[in-house]
C-alpha positions as CSV (number, residue, x, y, z in Angstrom):
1,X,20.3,-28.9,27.0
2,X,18.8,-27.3,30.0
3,X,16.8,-24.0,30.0
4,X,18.8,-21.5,31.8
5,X,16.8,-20.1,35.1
6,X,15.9,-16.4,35.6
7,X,16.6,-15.3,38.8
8,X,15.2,-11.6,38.8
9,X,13.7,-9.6,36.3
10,X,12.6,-5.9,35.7
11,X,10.3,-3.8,33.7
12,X,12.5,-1.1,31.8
13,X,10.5,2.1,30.3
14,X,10.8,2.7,26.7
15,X,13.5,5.2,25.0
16,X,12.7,8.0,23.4
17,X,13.8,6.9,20.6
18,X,11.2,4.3,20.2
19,X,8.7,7.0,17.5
20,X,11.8,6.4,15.2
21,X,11.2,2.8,15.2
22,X,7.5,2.3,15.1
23,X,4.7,4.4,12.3
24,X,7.7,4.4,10.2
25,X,5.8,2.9,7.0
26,X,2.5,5.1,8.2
27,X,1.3,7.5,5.3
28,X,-1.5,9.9,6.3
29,X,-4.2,7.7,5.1
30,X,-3.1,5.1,7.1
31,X,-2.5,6.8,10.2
32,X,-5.9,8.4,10.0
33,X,-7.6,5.0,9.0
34,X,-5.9,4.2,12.8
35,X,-7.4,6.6,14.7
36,X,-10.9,6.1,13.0
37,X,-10.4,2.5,14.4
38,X,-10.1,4.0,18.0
39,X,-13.3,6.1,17.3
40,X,-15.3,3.2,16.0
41,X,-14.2,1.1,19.5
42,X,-15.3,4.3,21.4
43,X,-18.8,2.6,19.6
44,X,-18.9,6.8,17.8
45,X,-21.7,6.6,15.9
46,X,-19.9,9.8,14.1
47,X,-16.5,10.3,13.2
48,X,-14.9,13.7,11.4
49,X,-11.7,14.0,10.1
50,X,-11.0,17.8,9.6
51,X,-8.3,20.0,8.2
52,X,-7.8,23.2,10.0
53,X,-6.0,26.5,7.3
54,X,-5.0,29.3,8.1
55,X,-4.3,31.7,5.5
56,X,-4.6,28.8,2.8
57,X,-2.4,27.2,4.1
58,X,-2.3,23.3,6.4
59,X,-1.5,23.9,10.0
60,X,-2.9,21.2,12.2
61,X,-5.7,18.0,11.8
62,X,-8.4,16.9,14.2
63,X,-10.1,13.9,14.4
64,X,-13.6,14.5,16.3
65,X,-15.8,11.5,17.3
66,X,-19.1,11.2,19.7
67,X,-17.9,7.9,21.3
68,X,-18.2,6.9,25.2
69,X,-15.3,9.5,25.8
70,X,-12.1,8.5,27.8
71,X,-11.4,9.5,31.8
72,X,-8.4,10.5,33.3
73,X,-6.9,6.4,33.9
74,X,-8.3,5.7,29.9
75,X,-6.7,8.6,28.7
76,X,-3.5,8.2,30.6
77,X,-3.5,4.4,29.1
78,X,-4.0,5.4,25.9
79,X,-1.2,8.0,25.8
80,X,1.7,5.7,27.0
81,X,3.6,3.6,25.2
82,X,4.3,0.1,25.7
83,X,1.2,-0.6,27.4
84,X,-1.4,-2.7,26.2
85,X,-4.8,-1.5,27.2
86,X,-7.3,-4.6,27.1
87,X,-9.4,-5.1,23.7
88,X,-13.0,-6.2,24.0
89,X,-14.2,-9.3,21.6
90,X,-15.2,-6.2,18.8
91,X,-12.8,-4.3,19.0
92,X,-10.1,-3.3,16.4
93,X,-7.1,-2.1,17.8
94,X,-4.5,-4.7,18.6
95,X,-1.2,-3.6,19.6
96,X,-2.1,-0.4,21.3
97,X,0.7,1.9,19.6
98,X,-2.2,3.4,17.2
99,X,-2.6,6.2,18.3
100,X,1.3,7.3,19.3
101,X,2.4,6.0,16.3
102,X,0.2,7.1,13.9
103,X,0.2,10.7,14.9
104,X,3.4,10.9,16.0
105,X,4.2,9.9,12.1
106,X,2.5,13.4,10.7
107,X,2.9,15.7,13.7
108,X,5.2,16.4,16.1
109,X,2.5,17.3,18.8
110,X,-0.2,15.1,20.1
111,X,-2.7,16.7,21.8
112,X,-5.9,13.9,22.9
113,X,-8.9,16.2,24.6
114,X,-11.7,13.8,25.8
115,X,-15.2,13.6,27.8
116,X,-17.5,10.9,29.5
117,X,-21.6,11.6,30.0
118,X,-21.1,13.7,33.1
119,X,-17.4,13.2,33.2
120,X,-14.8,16.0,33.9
121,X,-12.9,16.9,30.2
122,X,-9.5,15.4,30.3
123,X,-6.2,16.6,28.0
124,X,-3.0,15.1,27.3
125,X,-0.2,15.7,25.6
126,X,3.0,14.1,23.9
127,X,5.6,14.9,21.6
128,X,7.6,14.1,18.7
129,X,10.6,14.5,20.5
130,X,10.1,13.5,24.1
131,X,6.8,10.7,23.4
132,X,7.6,9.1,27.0
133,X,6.7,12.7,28.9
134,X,2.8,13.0,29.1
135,X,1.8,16.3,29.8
136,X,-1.5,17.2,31.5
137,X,-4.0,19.5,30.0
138,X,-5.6,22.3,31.8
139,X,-9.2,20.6,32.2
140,X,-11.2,24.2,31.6
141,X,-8.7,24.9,28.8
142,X,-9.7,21.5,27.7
143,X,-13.7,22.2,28.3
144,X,-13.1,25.5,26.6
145,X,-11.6,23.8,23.4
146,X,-14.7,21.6,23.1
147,X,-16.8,24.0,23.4
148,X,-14.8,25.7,20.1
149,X,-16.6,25.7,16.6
150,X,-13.2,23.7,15.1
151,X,-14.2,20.9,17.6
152,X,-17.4,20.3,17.3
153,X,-19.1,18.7,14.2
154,X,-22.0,21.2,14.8
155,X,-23.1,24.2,16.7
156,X,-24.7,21.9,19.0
157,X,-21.8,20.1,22.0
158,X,-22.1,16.2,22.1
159,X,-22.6,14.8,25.6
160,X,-19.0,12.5,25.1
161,X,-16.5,12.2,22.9
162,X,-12.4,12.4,21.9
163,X,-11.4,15.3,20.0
164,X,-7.4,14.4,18.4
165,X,-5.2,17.0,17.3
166,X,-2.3,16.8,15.4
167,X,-0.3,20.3,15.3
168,X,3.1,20.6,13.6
169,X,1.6,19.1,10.7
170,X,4.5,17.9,8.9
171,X,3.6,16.7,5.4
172,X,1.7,19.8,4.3
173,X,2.7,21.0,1.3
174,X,4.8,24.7,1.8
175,X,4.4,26.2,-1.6
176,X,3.6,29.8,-1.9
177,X,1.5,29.0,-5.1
178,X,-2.3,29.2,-3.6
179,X,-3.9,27.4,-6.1
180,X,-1.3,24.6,-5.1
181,X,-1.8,24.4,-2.3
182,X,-5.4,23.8,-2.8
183,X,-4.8,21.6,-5.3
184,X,-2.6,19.6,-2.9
185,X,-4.7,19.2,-0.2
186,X,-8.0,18.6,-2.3
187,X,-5.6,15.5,-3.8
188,X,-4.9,14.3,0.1
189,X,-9.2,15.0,1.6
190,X,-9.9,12.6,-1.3
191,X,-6.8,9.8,-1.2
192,X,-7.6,9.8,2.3
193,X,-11.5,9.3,1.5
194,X,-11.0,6.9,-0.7
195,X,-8.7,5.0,1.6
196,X,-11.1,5.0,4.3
197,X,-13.8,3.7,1.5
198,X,-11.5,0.5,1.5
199,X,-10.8,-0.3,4.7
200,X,-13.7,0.2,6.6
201,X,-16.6,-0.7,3.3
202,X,-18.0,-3.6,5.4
203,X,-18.6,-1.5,8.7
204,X,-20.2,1.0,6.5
205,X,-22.3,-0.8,4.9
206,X,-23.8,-2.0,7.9
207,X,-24.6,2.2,8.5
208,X,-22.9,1.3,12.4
209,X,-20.6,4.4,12.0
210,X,-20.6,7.6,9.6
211,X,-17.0,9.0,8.7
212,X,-16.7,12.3,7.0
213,X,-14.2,14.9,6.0
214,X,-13.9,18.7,6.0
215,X,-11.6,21.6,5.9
216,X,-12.1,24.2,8.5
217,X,-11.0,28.0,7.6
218,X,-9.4,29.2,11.1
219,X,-9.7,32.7,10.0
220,X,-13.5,32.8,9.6
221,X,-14.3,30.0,12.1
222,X,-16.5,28.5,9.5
223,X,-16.2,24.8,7.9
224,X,-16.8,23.9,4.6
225,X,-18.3,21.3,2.7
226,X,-18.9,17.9,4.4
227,X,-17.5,14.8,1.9
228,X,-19.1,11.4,3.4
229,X,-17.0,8.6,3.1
230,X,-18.7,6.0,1.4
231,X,-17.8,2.0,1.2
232,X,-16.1,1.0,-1.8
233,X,-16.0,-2.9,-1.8
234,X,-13.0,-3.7,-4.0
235,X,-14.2,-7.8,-4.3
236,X,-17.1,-5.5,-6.6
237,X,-19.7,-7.3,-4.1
238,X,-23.0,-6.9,-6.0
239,X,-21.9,-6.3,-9.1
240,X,-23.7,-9.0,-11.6
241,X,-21.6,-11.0,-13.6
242,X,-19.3,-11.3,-10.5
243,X,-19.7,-15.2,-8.6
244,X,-17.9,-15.5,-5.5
245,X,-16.7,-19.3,-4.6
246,X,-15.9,-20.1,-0.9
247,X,-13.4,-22.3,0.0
248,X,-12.8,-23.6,3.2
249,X,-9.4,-24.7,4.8
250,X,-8.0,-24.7,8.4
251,X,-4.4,-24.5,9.8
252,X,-3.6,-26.4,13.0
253,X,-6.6,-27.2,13.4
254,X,-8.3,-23.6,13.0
255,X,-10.5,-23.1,10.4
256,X,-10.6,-20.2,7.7
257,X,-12.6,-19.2,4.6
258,X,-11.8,-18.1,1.4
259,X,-13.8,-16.3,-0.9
260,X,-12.5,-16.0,-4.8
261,X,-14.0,-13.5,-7.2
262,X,-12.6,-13.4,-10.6
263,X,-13.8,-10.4,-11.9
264,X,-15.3,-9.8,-15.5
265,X,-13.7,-7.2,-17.9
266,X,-16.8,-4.5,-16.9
267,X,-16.1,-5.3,-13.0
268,X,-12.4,-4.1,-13.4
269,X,-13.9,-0.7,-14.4
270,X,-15.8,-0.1,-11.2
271,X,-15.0,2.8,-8.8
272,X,-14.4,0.5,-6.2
273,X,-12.0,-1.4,-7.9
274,X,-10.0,0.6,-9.8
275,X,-9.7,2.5,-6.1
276,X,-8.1,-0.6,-5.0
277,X,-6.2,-1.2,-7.7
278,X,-4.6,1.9,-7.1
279,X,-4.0,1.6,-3.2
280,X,-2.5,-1.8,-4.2
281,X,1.4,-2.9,-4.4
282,X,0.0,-5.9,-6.5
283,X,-0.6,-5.3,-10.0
284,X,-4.3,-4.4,-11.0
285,X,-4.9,-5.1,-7.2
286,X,-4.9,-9.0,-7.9
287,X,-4.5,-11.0,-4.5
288,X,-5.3,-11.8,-1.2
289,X,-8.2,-9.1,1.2
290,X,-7.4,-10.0,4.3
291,X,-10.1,-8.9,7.1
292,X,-10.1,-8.6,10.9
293,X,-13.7,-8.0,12.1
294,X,-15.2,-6.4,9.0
295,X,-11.5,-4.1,9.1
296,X,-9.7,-4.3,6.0
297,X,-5.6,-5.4,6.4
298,X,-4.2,-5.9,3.1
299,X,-5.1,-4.4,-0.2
300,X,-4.5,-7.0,-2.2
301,X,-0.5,-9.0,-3.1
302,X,0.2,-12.9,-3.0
303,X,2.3,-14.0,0.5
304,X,4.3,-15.6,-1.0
305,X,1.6,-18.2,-1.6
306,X,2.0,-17.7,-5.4
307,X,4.3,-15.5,-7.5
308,X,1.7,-13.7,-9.2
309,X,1.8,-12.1,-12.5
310,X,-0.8,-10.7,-15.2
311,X,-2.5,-14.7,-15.3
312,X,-4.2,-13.7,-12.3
313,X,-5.3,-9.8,-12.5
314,X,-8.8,-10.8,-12.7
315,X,-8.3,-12.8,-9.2
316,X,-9.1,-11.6,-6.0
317,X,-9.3,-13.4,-2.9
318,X,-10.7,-12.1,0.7
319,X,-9.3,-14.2,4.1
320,X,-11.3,-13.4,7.2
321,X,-8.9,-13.7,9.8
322,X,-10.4,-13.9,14.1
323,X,-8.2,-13.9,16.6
324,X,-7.5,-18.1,16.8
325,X,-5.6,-17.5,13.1
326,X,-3.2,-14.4,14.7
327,X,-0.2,-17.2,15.5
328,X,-0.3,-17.7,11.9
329,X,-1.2,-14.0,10.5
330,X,0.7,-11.4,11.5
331,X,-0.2,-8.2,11.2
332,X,2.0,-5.3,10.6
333,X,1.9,-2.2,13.3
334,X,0.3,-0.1,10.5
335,X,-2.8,-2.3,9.8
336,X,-1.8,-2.6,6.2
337,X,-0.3,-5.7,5.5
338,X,0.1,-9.7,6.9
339,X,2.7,-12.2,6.6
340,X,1.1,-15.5,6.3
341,X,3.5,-18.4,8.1
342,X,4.4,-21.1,6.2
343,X,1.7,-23.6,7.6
344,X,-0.9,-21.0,6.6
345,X,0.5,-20.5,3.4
346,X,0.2,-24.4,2.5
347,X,-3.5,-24.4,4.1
348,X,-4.5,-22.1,1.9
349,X,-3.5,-23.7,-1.0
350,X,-5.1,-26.9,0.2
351,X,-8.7,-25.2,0.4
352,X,-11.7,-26.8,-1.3
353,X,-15.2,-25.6,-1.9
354,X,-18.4,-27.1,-1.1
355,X,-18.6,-29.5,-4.4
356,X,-14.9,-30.1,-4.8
357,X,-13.1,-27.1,-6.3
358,X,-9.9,-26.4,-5.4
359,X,-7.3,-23.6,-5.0
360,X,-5.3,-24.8,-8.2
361,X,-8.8,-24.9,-10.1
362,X,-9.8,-20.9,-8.8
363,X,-6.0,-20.4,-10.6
364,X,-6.5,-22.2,-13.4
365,X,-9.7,-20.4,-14.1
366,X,-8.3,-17.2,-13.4
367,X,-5.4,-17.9,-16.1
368,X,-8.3,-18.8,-18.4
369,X,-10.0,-15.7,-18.1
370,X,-7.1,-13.5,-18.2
371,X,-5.7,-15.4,-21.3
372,X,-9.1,-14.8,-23.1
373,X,-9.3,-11.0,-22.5
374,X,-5.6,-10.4,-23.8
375,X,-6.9,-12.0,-26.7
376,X,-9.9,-9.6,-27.2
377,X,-7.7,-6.8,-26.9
378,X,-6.6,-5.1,-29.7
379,X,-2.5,-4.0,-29.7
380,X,-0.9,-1.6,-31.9
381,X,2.7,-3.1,-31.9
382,X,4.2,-6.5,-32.1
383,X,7.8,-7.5,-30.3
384,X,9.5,-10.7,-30.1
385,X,9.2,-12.0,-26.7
386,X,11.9,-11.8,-24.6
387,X,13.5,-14.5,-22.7
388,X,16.3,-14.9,-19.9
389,X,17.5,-11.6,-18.8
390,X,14.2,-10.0,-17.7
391,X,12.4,-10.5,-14.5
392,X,8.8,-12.0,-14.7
393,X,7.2,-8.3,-13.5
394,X,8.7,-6.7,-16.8
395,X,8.1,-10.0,-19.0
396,X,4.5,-9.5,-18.1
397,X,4.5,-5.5,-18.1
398,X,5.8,-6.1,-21.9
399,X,2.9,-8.5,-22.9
400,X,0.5,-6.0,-21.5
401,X,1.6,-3.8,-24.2
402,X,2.3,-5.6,-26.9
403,X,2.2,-9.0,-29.0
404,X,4.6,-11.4,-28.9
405,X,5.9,-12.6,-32.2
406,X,5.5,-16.2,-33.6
407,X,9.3,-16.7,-33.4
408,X,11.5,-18.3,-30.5
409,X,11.9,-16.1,-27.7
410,X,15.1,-13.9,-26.9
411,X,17.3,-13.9,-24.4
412,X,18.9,-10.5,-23.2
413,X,22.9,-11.3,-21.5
414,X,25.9,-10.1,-20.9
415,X,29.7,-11.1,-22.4
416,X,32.5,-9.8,-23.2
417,X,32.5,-8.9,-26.8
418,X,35.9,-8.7,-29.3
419,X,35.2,-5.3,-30.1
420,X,33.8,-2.1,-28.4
421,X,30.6,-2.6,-29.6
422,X,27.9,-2.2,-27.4
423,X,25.4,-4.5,-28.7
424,X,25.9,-8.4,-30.7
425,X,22.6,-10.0,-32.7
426,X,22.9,-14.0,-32.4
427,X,20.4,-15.0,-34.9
428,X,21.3,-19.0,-33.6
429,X,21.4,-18.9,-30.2
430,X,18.7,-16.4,-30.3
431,X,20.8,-13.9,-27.9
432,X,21.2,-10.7,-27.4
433,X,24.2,-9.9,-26.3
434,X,25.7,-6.6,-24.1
435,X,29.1,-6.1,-24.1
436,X,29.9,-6.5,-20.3
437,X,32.7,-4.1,-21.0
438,X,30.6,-1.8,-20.1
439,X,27.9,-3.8,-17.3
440,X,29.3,-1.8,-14.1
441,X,28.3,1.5,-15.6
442,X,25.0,0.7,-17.2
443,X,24.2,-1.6,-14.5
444,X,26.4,-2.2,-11.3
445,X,25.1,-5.5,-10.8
446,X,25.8,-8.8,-11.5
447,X,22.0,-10.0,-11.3
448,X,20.6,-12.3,-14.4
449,X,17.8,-9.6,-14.2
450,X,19.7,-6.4,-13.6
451,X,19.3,-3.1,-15.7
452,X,15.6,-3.5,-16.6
453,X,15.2,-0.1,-18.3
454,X,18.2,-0.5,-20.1
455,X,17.7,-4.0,-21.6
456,X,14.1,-3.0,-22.2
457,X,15.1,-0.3,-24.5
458,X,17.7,-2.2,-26.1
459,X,14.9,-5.2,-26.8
460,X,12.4,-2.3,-28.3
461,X,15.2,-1.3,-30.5
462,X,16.5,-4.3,-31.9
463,X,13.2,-6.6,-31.7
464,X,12.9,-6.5,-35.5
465,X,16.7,-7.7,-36.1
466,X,15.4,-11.1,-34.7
467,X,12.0,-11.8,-37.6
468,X,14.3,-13.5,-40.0
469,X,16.7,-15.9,-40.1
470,X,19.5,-13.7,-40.9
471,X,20.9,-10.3,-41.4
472,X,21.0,-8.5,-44.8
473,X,23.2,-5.9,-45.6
474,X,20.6,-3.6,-45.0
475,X,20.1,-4.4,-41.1
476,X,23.9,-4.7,-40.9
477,X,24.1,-0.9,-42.3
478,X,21.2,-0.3,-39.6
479,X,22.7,-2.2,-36.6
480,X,26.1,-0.5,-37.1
481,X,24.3,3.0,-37.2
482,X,22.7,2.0,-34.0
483,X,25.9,0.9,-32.5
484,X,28.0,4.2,-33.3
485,X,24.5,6.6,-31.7
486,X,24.8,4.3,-28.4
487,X,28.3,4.6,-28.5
488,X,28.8,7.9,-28.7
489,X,25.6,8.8,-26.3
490,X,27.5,6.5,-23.8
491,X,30.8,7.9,-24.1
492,X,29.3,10.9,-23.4
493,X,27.8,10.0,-20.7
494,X,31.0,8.6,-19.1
495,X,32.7,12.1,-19.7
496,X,29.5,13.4,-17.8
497,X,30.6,11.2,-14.8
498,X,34.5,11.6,-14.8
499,X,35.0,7.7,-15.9
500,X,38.5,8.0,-18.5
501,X,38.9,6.3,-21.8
502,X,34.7,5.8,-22.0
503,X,34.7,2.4,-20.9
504,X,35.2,0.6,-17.2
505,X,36.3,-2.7,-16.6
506,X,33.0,-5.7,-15.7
């Protein structure tokens, strides 16, 4: 089939509308972790993120550095969207929205006031509303406002820099409790800390750049406290006990590095990891670090190159990724998170090591290791272990908890049941049963897996029905007293919502 030709083409401005569609999944620690990425370009050897009150209360954010400074065609660049400025070998921007996006995410006005060595000070200015419309700054307003105490990280004035100021702040907490307010934003100056920690640990430790954080009183003009951020490695780099093992694999011809720490019980308990741990989607922070130039990606999670699970919370993986392995790992606009393509996906599992180890063996050792430290922990309870009806995240949140009985597992489904009882014990076919009767109210869906907290509770309840091999008239007595409570807390509950006759049809 032949290629249709193009004939004439044109270059169509963006819409407005295009801040709707891009920062979207931007928090504030991940927009500011952005705009520290333009400072460290700017090769700022300082970099201050500060939070201007007034009255106790949030009202805008700067983010001072002393880098090279940007002139009136670099400025003008870096405020527009849909134009790619072009990225040196080091640098760490990539798809040039950074800035725009990430602001635009937490403010609705941008304001960028910049200087070269013996430049004139430059201003621009976009909004939340109209992003396309760069205004100009008044360049002695703008040499005034550097000259302020707010943007300056001392009394002395550096010789170049960019100062960026978010105003219309708008995820500062309101509330007109004080001490909440301080409380709030103490919370946020040490997320964001600890976020930075993460994502930039390498480039600190190599003392290139210094990032810090400070709130700035507008109605004194005076600035309080500094709090350094300080690299937190969440592979627990140095950390004895902890062995890395490289593996080496390449995609297409491109070749990449793994590096596998399975970390001991007393590793899991460092700052650094437990920071990660909580920064992570991934449970205990297991998963893949992926790095572009020292910059941290991804905090951890699978790719879909395996499922995951509590075999492999001790596992952790960093990928260094240059820019010959970016047709096969995207990066997200928000710098935190990649989708590995299928041929990079299968590379990966076909790494090795220097003296033969492979990506199946780092598993299997990590299953080992994880195995071994359930059994060393001590729990208070013991369940049967459920089967079909549960999704593999609850089946392992469950054996986090508790131990599994010696007995056949337990399967949790749904069918229609002769009577209005809620609930049917199967000693045999080692079921419990719901009484679907009832499945569109409790659940509303027809997934194998559906109404977790529900079946959960139902499992906790009637575990012990399923120790013997049959039911005495004593757990009869008990079952039936457990099926007239539900009953009549789930009638009730249909009266709540307007549903007739306390039952709807599956």
């Amino acid at each position: 089939m032949d290629v249709i030709k193009a004939v004439s083409h044109r270059t169509a401005p963006p819409d407005p509308s295009i801040t709707d569609a891009v920062g979207t999944h931007h928090e504030l620690s991940t927009a500011l972790a952005d705009l520290v990425d333009n400072a460290i370009d700017a090769d700022a050897r300082r970099v201050r993120i500060r939070f201007l009150t007034s009255g106790g209360i949030l009202t805008d954010l700067l983010v001072i550095d002393d880098g090279h400074g940007m002139d009136d065609a670099a400025i003008d660049a870096a405020m527009t969207f849909a134009r790619r400025r072009s990225y040196d070998e080091n640098d760490l921007g990539h798809y040039g929205l950074g800035l725009k996006a990430a602001s635009l995410s937490q403010a609705d006005i941008l304001d960028v006031c910049s200087r070269t060595v013996g430049g004139v000070p430059v201003g621009r200015r976009i909004t939340k509303d109209e992003p396309v419309r760069i205004e100009a700054l008044d360049s002695r307003q703008v040499s005034s406002a550097l000259a302020g105490r707010p943007f300056r990280f001392t009394d002395s004035t550096v010789l170049s820099g960019t100062v960026i100021h978010w105003r219309g702040f708008r995820t500062a907490l309101i509330s007109p409790d004080p001490d909440e307010r301080t409380e709030w934003l103490s919370g946020r100056i040490e997320e964001v800390r600890a976020h930075l920690g993460l994502i930039f640990h390498r480039i600190l430790a190599r003392s290139s750049v210094e990032i810090s954080i400070d709130e700035f009183d507008l109605d004194i003009e005076e600035a309080g406290a500094t709090r350094k951020v300080r690299g937190l490695d969440p592979l627990a780099g140095g950390i004895a006990g902890v062995r890395p093992a490289a593996l080496d694999g390449a995609v297409d011809g491109h070749r990449f590095r793994l590096v596998a720490v399975i970390l001991p019980e007393h590793a899991l308990r460092d700052s650094a990891v437990l920071a990660s741990a909580r920064a992570s989607a991934a449970a205990n922070g297991q998963g893949f670090y992926v790095y572009r130039k020292d910059r941290l990606l991804q905090i951890g999670g699978w790719d879909s190159v395996i499922r995951g699970g509590r075999e492999y919370e001790h596992l952790r993986i960093s990928l260094d990724v240059d820019d010959s392995l970016l047709d096969f790992v995207q990066i997200n606009p928000e710098k935190n998170g990649v989708i590995l393509s299928t041929n990079m996906r299968q590379a990966v599992r076909s790494a090795v090591s220097g003296d033969g180890r492979r990506f199946e063996d780092i598993l299997d050792r990590s299953r080992s290791v994880a195995s071994e430290a359930r059994r060393r922990v001590k729990r208070p309870v013991a369940l049967v272990e459920p089967g079909r009806g549960l999704s593999r995240q609850m089946y392992d949140a469950i054996g986090d908890a508790v131990d599994f009985l010696d007995a056949d597992p337990v399967d949790i489904r749904w069918r229609r049941l002769p009577d209005a009882s809620l609930v049917s014990i199967d000693l045999e076919r080692r079921t419990l049963w719901i009484n679907d009767l009832y499945r569109r109210t409790l659940s509303g869906s027809l997934h194998p897996e559906d109404a977790p907290l529900f079946k959960t509770l139902l499992l906790l309840l009637h575990s012990h029905f399923f120790e013997g091999s049959y039911l005495g008239e004593r757990e009869k007595r008990e079952l039936r007293a457990w099926n007239s409570i539900i009953r009549a807390a789930l009638d009730e509950e249909l009266e709540h919502r307007g549903v007739k006759e306390g039952r709807t049809r599956g």
